[in-house]
C-alpha positions as CSV (number, residue, x, y, z in Angstrom):
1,X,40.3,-9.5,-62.4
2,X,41.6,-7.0,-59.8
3,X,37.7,-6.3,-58.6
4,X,37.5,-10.1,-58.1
5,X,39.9,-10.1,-56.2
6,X,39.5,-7.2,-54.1
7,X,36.1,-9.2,-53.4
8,X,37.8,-12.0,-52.6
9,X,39.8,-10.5,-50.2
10,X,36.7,-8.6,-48.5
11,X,34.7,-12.0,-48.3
12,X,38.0,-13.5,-46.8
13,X,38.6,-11.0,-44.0
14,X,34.9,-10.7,-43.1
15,X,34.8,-14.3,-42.7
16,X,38.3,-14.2,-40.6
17,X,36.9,-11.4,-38.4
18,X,33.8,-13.9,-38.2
19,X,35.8,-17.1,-37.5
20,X,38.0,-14.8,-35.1
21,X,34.5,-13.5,-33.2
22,X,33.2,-16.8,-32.9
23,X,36.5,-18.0,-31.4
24,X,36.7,-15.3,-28.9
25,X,33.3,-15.6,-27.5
26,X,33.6,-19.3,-26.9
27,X,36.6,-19.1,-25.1
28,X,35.0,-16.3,-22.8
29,X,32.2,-18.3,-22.6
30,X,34.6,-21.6,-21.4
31,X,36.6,-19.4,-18.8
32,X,33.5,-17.8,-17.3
33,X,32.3,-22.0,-17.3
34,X,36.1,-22.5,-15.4
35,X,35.6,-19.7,-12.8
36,X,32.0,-20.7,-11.8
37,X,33.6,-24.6,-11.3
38,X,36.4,-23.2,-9.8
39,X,35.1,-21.0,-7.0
40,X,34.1,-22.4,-3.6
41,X,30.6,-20.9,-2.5
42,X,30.4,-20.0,1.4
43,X,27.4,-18.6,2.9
44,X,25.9,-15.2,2.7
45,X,27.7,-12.5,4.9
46,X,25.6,-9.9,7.5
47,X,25.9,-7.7,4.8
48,X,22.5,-9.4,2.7
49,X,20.1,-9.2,5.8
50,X,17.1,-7.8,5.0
51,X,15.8,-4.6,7.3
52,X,12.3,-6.1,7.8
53,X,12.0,-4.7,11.0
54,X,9.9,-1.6,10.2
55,X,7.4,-4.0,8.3
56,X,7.2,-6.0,11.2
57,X,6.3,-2.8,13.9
58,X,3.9,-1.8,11.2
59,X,2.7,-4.9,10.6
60,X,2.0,-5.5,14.3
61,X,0.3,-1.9,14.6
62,X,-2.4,-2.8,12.2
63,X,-3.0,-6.1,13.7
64,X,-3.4,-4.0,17.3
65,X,-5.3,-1.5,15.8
66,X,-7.6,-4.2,14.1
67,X,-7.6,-6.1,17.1
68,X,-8.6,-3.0,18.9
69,X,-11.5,-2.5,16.5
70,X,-12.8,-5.7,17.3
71,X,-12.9,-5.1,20.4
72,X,-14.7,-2.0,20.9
73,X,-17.3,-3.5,18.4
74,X,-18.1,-6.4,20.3
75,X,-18.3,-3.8,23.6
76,X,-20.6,-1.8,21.5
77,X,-22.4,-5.0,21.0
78,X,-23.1,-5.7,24.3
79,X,-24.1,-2.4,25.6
80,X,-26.4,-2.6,22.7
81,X,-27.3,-6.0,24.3
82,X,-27.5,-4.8,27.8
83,X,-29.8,-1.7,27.1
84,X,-32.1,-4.0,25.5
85,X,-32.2,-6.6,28.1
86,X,-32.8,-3.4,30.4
87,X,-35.9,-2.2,28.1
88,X,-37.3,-5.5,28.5
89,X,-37.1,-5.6,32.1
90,X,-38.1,-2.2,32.4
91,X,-41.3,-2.8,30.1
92,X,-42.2,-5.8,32.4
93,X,-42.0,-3.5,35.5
94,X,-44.1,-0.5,34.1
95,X,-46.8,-3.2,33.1
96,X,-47.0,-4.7,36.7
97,X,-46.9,-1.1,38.3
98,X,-49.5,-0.4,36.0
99,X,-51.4,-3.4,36.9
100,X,-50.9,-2.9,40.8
101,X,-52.3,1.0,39.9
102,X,-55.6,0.0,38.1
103,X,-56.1,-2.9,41.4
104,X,-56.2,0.2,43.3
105,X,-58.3,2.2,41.9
């Protein structure tokens, strides 16, 4: 009889510590609820700017320096162009000094 009891009274208080857990975390639960309805939200201070300034400069550089790139390809380009347009030409005028060289002889 005294074991079942002792039970008994085990069971009962781990259900009160239950009941009493249960309790407390819904009440913290409903005054967190009251302080999000209660407070007034403002906008952000200068203290949440984000330093994006160095990611800017950087980002800038690389576009110069691809930019830069591109441009001294396409000048590579036409040189390339020019020195063949100057081959040509230069081909044509060796043939006709060669032909004005066999007219005379």
């Amino acid at each position: 009889r005294v074991d079942q009891l002792k039970y008994d009274v085990q069971h009962l208080q781990t259900a009160l510590r239950n009941f009493q857990h249960r309790r407390y975390v819904r009440e913290q639960q409903e005054r967190q609820r009251e302080e999000l309805l209660a407070r007034t939200f403002t906008t952000n201070d200068s203290d949440t700017t984000i330093p994006i300034d160095e990611t800017l400069q950087y980002n800038e550089s690389l576009q110069n320096a691809h930019r830069g790139m591109d441009d001294l390809i396409g000048s590579g380009t036409n040189i390339l162009q020019g020195l063949r347009d100057q081959r040509v030409t230069l081909k044509g005028t060796h043939k006709k000094i060669l032909d004005v060289a066999n007219m005379l002889g």
